[in-house]
C-alpha positions as CSV (number, residue, x, y, z in Angstrom):
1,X,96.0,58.9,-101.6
2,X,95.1,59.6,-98.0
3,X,94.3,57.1,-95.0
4,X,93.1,58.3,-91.9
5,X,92.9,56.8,-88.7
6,X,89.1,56.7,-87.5
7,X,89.6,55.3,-84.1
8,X,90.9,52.1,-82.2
9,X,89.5,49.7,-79.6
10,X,91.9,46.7,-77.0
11,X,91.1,43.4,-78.6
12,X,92.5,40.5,-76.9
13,X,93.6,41.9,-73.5
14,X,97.1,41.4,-72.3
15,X,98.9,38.3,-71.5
16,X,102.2,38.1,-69.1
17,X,104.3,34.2,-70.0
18,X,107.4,33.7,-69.1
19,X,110.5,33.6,-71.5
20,X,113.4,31.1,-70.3
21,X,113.6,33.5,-67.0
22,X,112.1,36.8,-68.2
23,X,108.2,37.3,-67.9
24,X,106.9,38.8,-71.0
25,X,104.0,41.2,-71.4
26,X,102.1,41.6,-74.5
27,X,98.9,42.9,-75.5
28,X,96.8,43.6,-78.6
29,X,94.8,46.6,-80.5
30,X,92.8,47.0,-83.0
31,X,92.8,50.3,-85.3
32,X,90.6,51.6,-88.1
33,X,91.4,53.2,-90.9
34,X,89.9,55.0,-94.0
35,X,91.2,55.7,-97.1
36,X,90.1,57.8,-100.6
37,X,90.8,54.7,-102.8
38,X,88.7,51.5,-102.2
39,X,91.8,49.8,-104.5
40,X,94.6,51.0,-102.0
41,X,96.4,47.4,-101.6
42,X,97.6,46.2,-97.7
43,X,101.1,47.1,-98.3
44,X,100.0,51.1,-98.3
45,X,97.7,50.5,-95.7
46,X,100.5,49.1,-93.1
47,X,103.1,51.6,-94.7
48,X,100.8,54.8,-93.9
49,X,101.3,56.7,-90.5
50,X,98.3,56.1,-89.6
51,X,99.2,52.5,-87.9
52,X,101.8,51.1,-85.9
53,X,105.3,50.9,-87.0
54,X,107.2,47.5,-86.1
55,X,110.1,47.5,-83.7
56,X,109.1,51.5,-84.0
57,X,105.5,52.5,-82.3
58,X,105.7,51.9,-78.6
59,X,103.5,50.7,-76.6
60,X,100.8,52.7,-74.0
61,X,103.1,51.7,-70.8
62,X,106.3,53.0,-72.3
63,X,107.8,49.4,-72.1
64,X,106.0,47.1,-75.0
65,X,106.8,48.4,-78.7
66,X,105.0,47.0,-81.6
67,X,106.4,43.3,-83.1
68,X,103.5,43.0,-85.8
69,X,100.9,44.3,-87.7
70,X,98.2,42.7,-89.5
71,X,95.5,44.8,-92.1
72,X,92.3,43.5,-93.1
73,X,90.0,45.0,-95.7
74,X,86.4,45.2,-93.8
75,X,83.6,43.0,-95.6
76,X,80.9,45.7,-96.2
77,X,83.1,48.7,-97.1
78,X,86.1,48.5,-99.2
79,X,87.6,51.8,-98.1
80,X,87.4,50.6,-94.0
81,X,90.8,48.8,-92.7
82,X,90.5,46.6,-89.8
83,X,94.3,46.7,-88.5
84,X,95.9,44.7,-85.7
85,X,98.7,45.4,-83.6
86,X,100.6,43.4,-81.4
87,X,102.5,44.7,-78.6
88,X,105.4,43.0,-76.5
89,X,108.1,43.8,-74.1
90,X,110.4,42.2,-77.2
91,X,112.9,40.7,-75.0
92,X,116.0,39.4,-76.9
93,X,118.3,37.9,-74.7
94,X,122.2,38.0,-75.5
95,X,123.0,34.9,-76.4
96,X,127.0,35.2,-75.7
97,X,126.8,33.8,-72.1
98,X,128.2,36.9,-70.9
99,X,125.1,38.0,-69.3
100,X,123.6,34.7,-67.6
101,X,124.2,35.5,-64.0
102,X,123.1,39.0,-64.0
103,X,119.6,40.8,-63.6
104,X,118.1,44.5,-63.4
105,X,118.7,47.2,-65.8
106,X,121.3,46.1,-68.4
107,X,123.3,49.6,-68.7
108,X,124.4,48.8,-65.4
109,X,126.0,45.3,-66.4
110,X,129.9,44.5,-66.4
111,X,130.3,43.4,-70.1
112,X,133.2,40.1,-70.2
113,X,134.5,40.1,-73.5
114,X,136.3,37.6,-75.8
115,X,139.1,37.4,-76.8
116,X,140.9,37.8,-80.2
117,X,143.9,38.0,-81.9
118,X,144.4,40.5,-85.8
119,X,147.6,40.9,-87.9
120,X,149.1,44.3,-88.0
121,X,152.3,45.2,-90.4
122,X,154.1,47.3,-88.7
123,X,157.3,49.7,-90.5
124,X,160.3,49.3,-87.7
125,X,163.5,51.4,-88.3
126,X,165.5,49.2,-86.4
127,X,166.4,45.8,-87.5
128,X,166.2,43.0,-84.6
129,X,169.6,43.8,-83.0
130,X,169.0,47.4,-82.9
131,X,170.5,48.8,-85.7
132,X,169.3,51.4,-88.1
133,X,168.2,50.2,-91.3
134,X,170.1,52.1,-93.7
135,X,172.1,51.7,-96.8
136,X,176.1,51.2,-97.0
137,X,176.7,55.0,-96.5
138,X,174.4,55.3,-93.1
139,X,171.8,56.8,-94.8
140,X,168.3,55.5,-93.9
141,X,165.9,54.0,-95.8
142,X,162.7,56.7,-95.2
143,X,160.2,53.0,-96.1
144,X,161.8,51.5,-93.0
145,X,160.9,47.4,-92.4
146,X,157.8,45.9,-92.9
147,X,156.8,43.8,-90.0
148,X,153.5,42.0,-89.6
149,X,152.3,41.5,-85.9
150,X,150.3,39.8,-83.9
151,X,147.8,41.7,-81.9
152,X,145.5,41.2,-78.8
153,X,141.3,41.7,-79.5
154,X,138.9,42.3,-77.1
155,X,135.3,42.0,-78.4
156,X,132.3,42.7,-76.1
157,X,129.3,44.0,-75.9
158,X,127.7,46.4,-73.6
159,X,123.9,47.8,-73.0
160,X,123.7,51.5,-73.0
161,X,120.9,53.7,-72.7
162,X,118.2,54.3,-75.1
163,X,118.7,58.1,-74.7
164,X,122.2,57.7,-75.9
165,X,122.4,59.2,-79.3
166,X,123.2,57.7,-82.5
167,X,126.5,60.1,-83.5
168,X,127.4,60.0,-79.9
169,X,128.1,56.0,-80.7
170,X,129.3,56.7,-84.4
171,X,132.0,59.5,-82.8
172,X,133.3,56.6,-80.7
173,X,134.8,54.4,-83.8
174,X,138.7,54.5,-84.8
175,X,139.4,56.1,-81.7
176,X,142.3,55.6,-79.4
177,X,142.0,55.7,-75.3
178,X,143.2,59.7,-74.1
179,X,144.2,58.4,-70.5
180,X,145.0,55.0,-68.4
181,X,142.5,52.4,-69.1
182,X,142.1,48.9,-67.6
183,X,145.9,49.7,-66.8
184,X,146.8,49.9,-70.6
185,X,148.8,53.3,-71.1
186,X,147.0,55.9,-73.3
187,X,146.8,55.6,-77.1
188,X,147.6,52.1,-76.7
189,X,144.1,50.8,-77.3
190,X,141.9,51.6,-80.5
191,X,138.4,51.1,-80.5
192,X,136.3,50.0,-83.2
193,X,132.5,50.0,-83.1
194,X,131.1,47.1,-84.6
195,X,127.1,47.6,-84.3
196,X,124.4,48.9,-82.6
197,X,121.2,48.0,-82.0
198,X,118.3,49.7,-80.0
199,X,115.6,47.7,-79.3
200,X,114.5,46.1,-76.1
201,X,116.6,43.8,-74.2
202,X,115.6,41.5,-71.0
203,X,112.3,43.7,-70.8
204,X,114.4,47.5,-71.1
205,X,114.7,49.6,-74.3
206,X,118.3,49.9,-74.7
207,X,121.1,49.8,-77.3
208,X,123.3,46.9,-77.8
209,X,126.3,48.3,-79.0
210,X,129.0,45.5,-79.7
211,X,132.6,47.2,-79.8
212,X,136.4,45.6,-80.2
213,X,139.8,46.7,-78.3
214,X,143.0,46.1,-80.1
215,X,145.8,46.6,-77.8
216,X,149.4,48.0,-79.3
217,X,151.7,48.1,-76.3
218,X,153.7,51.1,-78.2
219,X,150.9,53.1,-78.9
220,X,148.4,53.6,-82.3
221,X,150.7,56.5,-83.3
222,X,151.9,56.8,-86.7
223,X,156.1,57.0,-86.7
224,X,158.3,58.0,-89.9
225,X,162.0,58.7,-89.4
226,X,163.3,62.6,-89.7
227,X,164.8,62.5,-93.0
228,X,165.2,65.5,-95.3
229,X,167.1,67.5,-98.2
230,X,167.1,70.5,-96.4
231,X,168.4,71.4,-92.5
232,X,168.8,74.6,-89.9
233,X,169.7,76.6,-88.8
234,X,168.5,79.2,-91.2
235,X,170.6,81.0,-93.2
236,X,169.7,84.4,-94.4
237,X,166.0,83.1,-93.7
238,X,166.2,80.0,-95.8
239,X,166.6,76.3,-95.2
240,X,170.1,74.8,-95.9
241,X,170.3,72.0,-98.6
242,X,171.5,68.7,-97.3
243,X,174.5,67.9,-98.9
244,X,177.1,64.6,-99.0
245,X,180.8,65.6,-98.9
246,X,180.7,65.4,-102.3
247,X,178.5,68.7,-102.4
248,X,175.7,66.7,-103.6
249,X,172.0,67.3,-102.3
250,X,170.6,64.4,-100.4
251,X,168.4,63.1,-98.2
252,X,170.2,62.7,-94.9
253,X,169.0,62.2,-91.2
254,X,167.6,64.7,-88.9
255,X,167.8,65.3,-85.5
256,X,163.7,65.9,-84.5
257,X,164.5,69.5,-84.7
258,X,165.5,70.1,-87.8
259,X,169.1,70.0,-87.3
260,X,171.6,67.6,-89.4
261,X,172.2,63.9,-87.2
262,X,174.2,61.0,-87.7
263,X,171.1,59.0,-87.0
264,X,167.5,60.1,-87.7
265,X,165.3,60.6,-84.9
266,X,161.5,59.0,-85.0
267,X,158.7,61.5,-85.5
268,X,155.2,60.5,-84.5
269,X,152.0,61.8,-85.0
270,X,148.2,61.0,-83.9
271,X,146.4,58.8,-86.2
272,X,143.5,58.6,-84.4
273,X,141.1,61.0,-82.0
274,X,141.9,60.2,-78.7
275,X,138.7,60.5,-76.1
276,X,138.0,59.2,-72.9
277,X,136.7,55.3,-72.6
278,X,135.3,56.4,-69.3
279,X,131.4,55.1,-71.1
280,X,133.1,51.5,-71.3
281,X,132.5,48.9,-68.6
282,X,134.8,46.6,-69.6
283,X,137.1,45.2,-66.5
């Protein structure tokens, strides 16, 4: 099945109204299409390439993209398709609040975000007065204590430009902060992406991209205790076993360097990518 696009012609003219306290310009086209098949239903007709594509085809001005499409069948030739277009500057207006006092391109906006609170368990290796937690010979337990949390959300939402690509926002989920931001220490903060949408936004085509901050004052690292069966130094190039005085092989404490300890020392390692948050507004 083929449809071709035969030509198009302005029906309607433009209009400019004024949307709470945004003016809004839209205007209208009409296109004409052929096809091979004078049974080829509306649905293939407004799914070919040769029309419009909602909240796709933009608009002759670069700022109006297409919000709906209407095909007709034309009275005196069944293979002729009389399709209308609309065109609009689309606003959507955030409705969070957030933005009521501001104006002009939204990219360059100050996002205020809200805030929230998650549960987090957390595996301490101390108990609450400080002590190891380890069985009646000073051995510790390698599970540790399991300790839910309570941690500090911030969700906002920012406007970024339309040029921004897609994996460029995708890269930015489960990742931590590399340096100082907002005056939270680095690797304390993990971001999440939570969606993004392009489309266009108090009259600019943007991207809406809605994100959360959860703050961990000691850090999104993961931390096991340094315990092991086997210790240095080396001798005659291999590892020696841990063993009790009893010459049996356990799993005793280490010192972070591989070296035998009376108490284990806390490894840590990245669980997330740490990047710079320097593409965040948030204040």
């Amino acid at each position: 099945m083929a449809i071709t696009l035969l030509g198009q012609k302005r029906t309607g003219g433009g209009s400019v109204k004024k949307n709470g306290k945004t003016l809004v310009y839209e205007e209208s086209y009409r296109f004409f299409v052929q096809t091979d098949d004078p049974l080829t239903s509306r649905y293939e007709v407004l799914s070919s390439s040769a029309v419009p594509k909602v909240n796709v085809t933009i608009g002759g001005g670069g700022f109006t993209i297409c919000n709906s499409v209407d095909a007709e069948r034309d009275e005196n030739n069944a293979t002729i398709w009389h399709v209308d277009a609309t065109f609009s500057s689309d606003i959507q207006e955030d409705n969070s609040g957030a933005n009521e006092t501001q104006s002009g391109d939204p990219t360059t906006w100050q996002p205020i975000a809200e805030l929230g609170f998650e549960s987090f368990t957390e595996v301490r290796f101390t108990d609450a007065d400080g002590d190891p937690f380890s069985n009646s010979v000073g051995i510790p337990f390698a599970s540790g204590i399991p300790l839910v949390r309570t941690l500090t959300r911030y969700d906002f939402a920012q406007f970024e430009p339309a040029t921004t690509k897609i994996d460029t926002i995708a890269d930015r989920n489960e990742t931590v902060n590399l340096g100082v931001f907002n005056t939270r220490l680095a690797k304390t903060l993990r971001l999440q992406v939570k969606s993004a949408t392009l489309g266009y936004y108090y009259g600019f085509r943007v991207w809406r991209v809605s994100y959360s901050l959860t703050y961990k004052p000691d850090t999104w690292k993961l931390k096991v205790l340094d315990v092991g069966n086997s210790h240095l130094p080396l001798v005659n190039g291999k590892f020696q076993p841990y063993k009790d005085s009893e010459d049996n092989r356990i799993f005793g404490p280490l010192d972070g360097s591989g070296n035998k300890a009376t108490t284990a020392a806390v490894l840590e390692f990245d669980k997330y990518k740490a990047i710079s948050f320097s593409f965040l507004r948030l204040k």
